[in-house]
N, C-alpha and C positions, 0 to 999 in steps of 0.2 A: 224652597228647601230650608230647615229650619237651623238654627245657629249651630244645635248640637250635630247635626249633620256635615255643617261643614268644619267643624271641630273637628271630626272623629276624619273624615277626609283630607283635612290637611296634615294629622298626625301620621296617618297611611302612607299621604304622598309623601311626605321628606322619610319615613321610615322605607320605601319601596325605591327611593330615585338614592336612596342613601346604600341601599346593600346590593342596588344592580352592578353587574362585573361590566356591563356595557350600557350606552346610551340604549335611552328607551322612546323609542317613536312617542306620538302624542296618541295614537291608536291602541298602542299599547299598556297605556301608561291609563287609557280612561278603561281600558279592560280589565287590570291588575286594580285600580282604586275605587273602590266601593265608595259611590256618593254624585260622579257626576252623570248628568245627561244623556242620554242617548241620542240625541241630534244633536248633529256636528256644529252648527253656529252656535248652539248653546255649549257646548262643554267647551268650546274654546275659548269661547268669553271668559266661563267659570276658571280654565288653566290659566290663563291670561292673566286673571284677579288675583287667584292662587300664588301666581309667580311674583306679583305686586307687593303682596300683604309680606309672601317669605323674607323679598328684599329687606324690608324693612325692618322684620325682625335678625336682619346680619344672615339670611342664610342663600345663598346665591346658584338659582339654578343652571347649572353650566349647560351651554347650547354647544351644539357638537354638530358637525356635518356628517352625516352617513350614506347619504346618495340614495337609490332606489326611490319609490315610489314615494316617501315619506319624506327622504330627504334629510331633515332633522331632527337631533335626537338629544333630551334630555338625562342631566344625572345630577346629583351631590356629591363632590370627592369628598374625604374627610380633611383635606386641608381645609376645604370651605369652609367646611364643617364646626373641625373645630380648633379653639387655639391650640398653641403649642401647650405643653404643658408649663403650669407655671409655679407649679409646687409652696401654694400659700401657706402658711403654717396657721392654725387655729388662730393664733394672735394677730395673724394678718388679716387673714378674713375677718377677723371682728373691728379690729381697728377702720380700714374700709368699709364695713358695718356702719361705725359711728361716726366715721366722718360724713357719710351722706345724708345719716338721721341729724349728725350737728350741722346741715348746713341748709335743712329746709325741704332738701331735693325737691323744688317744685314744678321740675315739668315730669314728674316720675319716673324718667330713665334713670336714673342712677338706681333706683330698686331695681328696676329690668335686668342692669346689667348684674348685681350683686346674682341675684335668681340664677341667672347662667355660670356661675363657679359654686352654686350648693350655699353660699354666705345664710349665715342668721337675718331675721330684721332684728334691727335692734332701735329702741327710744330712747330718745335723750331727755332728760329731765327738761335742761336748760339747753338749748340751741347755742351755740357758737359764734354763728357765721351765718348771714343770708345771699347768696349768688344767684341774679338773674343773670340768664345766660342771653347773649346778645341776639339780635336777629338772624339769618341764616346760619345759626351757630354749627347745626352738622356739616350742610354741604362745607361751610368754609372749615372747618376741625380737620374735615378730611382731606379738603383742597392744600393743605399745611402737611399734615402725615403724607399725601403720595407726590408731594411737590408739583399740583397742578397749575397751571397757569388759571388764576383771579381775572378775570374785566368785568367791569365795572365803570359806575358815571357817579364822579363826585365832584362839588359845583360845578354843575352842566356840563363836567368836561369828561371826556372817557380815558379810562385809564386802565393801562395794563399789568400787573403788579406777578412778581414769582413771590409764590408767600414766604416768610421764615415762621412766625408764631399769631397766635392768640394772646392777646394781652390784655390783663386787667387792671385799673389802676385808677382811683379813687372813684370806684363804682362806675367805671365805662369801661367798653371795650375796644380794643383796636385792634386792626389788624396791621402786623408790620410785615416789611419785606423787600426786595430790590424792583425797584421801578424801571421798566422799559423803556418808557418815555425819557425820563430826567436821568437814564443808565444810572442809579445811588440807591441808598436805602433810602426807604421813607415809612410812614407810620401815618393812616388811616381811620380817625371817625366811625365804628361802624352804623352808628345811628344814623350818621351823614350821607349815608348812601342815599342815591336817588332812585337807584334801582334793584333790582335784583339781582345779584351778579350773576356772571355765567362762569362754569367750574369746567376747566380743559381739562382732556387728558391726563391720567396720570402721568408723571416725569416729563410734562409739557413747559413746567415752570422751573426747571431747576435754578437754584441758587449761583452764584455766579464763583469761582473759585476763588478763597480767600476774604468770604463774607463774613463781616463784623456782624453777628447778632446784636449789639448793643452799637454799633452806629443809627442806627435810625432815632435813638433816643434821646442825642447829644444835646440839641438844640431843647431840648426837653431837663435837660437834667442842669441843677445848680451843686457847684462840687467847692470844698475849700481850697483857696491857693494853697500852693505850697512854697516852703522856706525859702528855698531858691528861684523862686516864681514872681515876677512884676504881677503885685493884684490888679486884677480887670476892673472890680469895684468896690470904692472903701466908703462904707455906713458909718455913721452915728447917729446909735441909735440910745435913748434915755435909762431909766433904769426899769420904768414898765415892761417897755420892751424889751431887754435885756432877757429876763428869764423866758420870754419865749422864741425868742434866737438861738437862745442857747438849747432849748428842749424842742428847733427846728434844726438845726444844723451843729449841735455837738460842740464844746469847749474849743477845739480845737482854728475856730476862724475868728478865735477873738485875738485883737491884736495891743488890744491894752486899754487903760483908761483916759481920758481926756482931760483938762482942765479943769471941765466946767463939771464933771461927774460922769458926763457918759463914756457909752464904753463903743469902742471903735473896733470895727468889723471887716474882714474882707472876704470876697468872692470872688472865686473864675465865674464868667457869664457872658458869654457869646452872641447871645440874643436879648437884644438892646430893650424888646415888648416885655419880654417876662422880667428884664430887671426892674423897668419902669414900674411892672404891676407888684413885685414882691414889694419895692420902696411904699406904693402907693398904701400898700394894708399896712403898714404900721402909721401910717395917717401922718399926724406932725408931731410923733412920736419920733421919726427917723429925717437925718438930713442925709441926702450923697454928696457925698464929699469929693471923689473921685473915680472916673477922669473927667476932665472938664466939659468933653463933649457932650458925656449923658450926663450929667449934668445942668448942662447949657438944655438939651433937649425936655431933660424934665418940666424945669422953669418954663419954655414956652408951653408944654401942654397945662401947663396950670393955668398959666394967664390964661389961654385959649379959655380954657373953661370959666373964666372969670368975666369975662365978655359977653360969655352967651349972651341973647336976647331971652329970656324964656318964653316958650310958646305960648299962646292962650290957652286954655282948659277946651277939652275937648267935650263941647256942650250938646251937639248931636253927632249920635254914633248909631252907627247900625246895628244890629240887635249882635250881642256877642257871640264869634265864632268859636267852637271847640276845635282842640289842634286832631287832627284825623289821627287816630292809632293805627296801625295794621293788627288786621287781626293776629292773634297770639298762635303759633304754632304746636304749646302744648296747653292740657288741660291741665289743674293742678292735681296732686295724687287724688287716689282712690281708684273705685271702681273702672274710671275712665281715665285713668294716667296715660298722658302722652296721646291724648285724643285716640286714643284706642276704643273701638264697641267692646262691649262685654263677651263676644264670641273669641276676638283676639284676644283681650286680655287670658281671658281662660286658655288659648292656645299658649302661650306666653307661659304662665303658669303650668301647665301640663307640662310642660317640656321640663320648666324646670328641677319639678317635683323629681322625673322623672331621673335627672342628672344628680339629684343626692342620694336617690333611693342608690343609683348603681354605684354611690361613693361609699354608702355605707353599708349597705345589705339588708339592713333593718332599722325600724325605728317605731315607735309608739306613734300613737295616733295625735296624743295629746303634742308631742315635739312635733309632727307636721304642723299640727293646727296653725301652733304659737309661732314657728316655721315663717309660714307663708300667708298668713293674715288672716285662717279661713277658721269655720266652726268644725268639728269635728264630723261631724254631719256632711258637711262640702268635701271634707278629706276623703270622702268615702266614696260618696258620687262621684269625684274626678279619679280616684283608681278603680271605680267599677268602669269607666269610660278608657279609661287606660288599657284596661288590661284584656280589652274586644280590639286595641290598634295592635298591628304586626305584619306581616307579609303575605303574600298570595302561599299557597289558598287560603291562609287564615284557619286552617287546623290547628287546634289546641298549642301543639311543639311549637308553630309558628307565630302565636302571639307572644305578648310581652307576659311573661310569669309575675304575676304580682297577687299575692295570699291576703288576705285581709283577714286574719285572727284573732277575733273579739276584740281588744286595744290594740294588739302590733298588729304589723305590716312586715311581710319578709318578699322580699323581691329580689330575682335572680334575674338580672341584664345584662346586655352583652356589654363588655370591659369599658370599650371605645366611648358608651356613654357617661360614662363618671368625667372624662372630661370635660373642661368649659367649653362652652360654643362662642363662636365669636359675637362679638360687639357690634350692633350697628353705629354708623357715625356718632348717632345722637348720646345714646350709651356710653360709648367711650369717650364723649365730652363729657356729661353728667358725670363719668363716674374719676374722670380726672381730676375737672376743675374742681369737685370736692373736695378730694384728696389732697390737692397742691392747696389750696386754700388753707386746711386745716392744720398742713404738715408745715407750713409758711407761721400759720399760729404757733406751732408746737415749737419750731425752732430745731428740732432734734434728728439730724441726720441720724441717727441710729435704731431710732423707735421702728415699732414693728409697722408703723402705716410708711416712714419713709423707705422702708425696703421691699414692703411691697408695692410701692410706688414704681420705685425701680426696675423691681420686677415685669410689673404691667408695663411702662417704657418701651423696656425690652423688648419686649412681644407687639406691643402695638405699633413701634416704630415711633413715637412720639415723643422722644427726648427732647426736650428744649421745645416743643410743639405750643406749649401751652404756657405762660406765665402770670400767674396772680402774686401781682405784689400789694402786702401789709404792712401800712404806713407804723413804725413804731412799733413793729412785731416783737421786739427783745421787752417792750415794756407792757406790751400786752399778757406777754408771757410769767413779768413780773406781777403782776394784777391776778392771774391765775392762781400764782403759786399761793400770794395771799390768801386769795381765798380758799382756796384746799388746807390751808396751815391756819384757818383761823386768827387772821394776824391785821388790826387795822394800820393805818398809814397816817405820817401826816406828810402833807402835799401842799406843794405853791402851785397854785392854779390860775391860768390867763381868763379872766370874764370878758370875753367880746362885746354885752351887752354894754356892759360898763367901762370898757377900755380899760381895766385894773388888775394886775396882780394880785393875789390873796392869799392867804395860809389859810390851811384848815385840816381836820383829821377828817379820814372816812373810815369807816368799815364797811370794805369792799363786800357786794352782795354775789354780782355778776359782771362776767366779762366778756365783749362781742365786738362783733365787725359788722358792720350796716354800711352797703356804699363806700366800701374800700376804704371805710375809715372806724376804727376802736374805737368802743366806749366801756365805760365801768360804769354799772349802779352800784351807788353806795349807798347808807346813810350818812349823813354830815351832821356833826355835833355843831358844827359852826350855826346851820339849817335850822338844827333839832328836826330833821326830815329826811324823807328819799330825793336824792340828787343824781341828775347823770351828766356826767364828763366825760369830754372827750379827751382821750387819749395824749392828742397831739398838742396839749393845751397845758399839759401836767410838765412844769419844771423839773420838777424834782420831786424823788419820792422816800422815805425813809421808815424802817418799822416803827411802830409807836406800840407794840405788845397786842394781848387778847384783846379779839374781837368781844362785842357786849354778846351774852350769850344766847339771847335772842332777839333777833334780826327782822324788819317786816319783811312781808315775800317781796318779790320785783314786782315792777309794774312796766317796765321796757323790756326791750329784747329786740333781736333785730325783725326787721319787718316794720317797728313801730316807734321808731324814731321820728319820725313823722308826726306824729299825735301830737307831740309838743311844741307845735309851729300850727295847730290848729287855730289859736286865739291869734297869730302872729296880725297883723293891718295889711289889706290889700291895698297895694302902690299899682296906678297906673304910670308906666314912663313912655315916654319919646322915644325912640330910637331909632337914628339914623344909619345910612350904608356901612358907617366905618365902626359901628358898634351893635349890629346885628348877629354879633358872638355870642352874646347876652343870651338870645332867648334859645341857643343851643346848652348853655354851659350850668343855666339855672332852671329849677321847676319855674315854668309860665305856662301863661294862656293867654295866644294871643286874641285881642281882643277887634285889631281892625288892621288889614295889611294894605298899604297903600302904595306898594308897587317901591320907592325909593322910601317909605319910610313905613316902620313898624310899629304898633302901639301894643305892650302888653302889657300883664297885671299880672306879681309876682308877690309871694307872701315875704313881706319885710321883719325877718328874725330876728332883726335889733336896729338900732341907730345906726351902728357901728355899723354893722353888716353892711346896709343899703348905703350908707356911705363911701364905704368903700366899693366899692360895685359900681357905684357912679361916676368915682374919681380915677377910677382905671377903665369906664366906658369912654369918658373924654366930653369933648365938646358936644361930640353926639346923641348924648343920652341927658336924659332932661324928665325930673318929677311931674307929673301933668294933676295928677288926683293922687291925695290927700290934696287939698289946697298949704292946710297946715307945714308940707313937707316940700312945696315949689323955692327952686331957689337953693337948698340943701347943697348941692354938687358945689357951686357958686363961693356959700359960706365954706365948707370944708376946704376950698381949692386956696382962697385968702386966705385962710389960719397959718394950711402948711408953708406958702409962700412966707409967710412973715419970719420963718426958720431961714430963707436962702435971703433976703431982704437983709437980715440983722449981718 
């Protein structure tokens, strides 16, 4: 049977199981729809398929008991059908438009879902934002919206979890939620999964009464004391680091100057690992001062690291292993977005077309084209296709009235269709996490994407479902407005490569989010070139007037932040049980896995970088190749000791 065949059938079926007053046997349903089989093993297969393919474009065919010889009987209600109404405004729909063009949408459900409310495409010059969406992203989206119970195996252990949200947070995802096992929240890896989860019943997992959404985060999150608050932990830190303490955690945790120049800092922080690691990146840049005990604890992990023995170089290795990927669940857009064949997609499509024709009544040929991605040519073909689907008998009254007149299109459909059709999981991940992502950039509860955010919410059920946070979202925002106002900057910027503070002016080109984390291209007069900064790195920012008034184009963008860590030196290191966090938390490849110890090879983006990396893996992690670079953890661990020594 040929694609367009079963096009034209599955338009039929949901058209036929969508206006019957009663369930329809499976007998009657292959009598009423032109396309399937006349033997009975084959057409059931083909319903069976039929019923597969609709799930997953969001349309769900209700099974019904009826008894008699048949027994069971199918139908579409229009609640399955379609959403509630959500009354977008032109400005809504377009803003939702571009937030999915600004954010890459590359597993192609975020187009899917615009297509099912009549939405324009629309392209974005310059991209915004890039969001890969984690693994099992629908089933778990949806395990979250109907509050299904999650199991799952993570290190080796199984776990039972009631979801609260999806979470993104410097380019991973997690999933949080309240734990069965350990009865509290907790917060979940999704990469770290071992398996595949399994997705309970809806209202299987309910939340427990009186759940903190943001308890699961605590031990995650570093906050300033306050006034009246004994500090947990008090820094000095020099004056390098100074400005980017201040441009991590805000004026307000300084707690004055010192003697000697530095400037003295305090923190709440609960969890003794991450204070250790925060201390550890500002190198022997930062002393802890107090309390005595992490303190006391620091000092041994240094010495410990100062001890080591280094290993020998690893001179025979077995041929290097690539780390297994699973395969990718969607294809990138185009023709086959979302792993869809070209039969579905065009189903997909048809449906669509069809829900703006019934919003608007008419439309030129040229606005579908530009519409819906096609030539005008294909517009015509898929309404000559269109307008043969309809109802038994399929007498002229009973098909879809759709005129094709020279350039317009006038089409009379029944009311019901101008509404949206629902979402499938996937879709209403895609077309969220865009939207939260971008409306997180924008900063503006008021804009027409944040209200139709709220809108969508509403209807989907999905308030607080989803969260992507933007590190430095207010200054990212700031970097925008420049650029739209033609306005360069001058900036104290932290160089990790160099461990140095700097001034310098840019004239900001672009501004993005890559991996949950801000960047600006500028050009830099310091340079005399294109430069990119990140974000989180910029002290301080201030106008410095017009921009030069012609600018080179970018050369970054999200997706391709990466390119610039192409030259970066491949480091093989060591790593042992207690620092096999490593090869989850950084790009690697592992290179040999020996059951209690690991060997990978990681692109070393600075001195500074790999140093710190090492001096927060601990005793356990150890340079093996470059030879140049053995020993490294060793020298950095005595430098900073020579701070708690004096």
């Amino acid at each position: 049977m040929s694609k367009t065949d079963q096009l034209e059938r599955l338009t039929d079926l949901v058209l036929v199981l969508l206006g019957t007053k009663r369930p329809l046997s499976l007998a009657e349903i292959v009598a009423e729809v032109p396309g399937y089989s006349p033997n009975k093993t084959a057409y059931r297969g083909a319903f069976e398929r039929d019923k597969k393919l609709l799930r997953e474009e969001g349309i769900e065919i209700e099974t019904v008991e009826i008894g008699g010889e048949a027994q069971t009987g199918y139908r579409i209600t229009e609640e399955q059908f379609y959403l509630p109404s959500l009354d977008f405004t032109e400005r809504e729909q377009r803003a939702l438009a571009i937030a999915i063009a600004g954010t890459g949408d590359v597993t192609g459900f975020g187009r899917g879902a615009l297509a099912k409310f009549g939405a324009p495409n629309v392209s974005v010059a310059a991209p915004l934002a890039l969001i890969e969406p984690p693994l099992y992203f629908g089933e778990l989206f949806d395990a979250c919206r109907t509050h299904a119970l999650v199991t799952f195996t993570y290190d080796g252990k199984q776990r039972e979890l009631c979801p609260a949200s999806l979470r993104s947070a410097n380019g991973r995802w997690y999933l949080t939620g309240y734990s069965v096992e350990r009865q509290a929240p907790r917060i979940f890896r999704i990469d770290r999964f071992d398996d595949e989860p399994i997705i309970g019943a809806p209202e299987s997992g309910l939340l427990p009464e009186g759940y903190d959404r943001g308890a699961e985060l605590a031990d995650m999150a570093v906050e300033p004391a306050s006034s009246d608050e004994e500090p947990t932990m008090v820094v000095a830190v020099d004056k390098v680091a100074a400005g980017r303490v201040r441009a991590e955690l805000g004026e307000e945790v300084q707690l004055g100057e010192l003697p000697d120049g530095r400037l003295q800092v305090s923190l709440m922080c609960g969890n003794d690992v991450f204070a250790r690691n925060w201390v550890l990146s500002l190198r022997d840049r930062a002393e802890l001062l107090a309390p005595a005990s992490m303190r006391a604890s620091l000092v041994s992990w240094l010495k410990a690291i100062v001890a080591v023995e280094e290993p020998e170089t690893i001179m025979a290795m077995d041929d290097a292993l690539s780390l297994e990927v699973p395969p990718a669940e969607w294809a990138p857009g185009g023709e086959h977005a979302g792993g869809k064949t070209r039969g579905e997609v065009r189903f997909r499509r048809l449906l669509a077309i069809m829900t703006f024709l019934a919003q608007v009544g008419e439309a030129s040929l040229e606005e579908l084209a530009e519409r819906f991605g096609l030539s005008e040519e294909e517009v015509v073909a898929e309404l000559e296709l269109a307008a043969c689907c309809g109802r038994p008998p399929y007498t002229p009254d009973m098909l879809l009235d759709i005129l094709v007149d020279d350039d317009r299109v006038v089409a009379s459909l029944p009311e019901a269709m101008a509404l949206p059709r629902r979402l499938n999981r996937k879709e209403g991940f895609a077309l969220s996490a865009a939207g939260h992502l971008i409306a997180e950039i924008e900063a503006d509860p008021s804009s027409p994407l944040s209200t139709a955010l709220a809108k969508l919410d509403q209807v989907l059920g999905t308030s607080e479902v989803l969260v992507v946070d933007v590190e430095h979202g207010d200054d990212l925002q700031a970097l925008r407005e420049a650029i739209e106002q033609s306005r360069k900057l001058d900036i104290a910027y932290y160089v990790a490569s160099r461990d140095e503070m700097t001034e310098r002016t840019i004239h900001p080109i672009q501004a993005f989010v890559d991996g949950g984390r801000g960047y600006v291209e500028a050009f830099c007069e310091k340079a005399n070139a294109l430069r990119l900064f990140r974000v989180d790195r910029i002290a301080y920012m201030e106008d410095a007037g017009e921009c030069l008034s012609e600018l080179p184009p970018p050369v970054s963008g999200p997706g391709r932040v990466g390119q610039f860590l192409d030259d970066a030196p491949a480091v093989v290191l060591r790593v042992g049980p207690g620092a096999r966090w490593i090869a989850d938390s950084v790009p690697s490849r592992v290179v040999h896995d020996d059951d209690d110890v690991l060997f990978i090879e990681v692109a070393a983006a600075s001195p500074a970088w790999l140093e710190i990396l090492l001096l927060q893996g601990g005793p356990a992690v150890s340079v093996l190749e470059p030879s140049t670079m053995v020993g490294w953890s060793k020298t950095a661990a005595a430098k900073i000791l020579a701070n708690y020594d004096a």
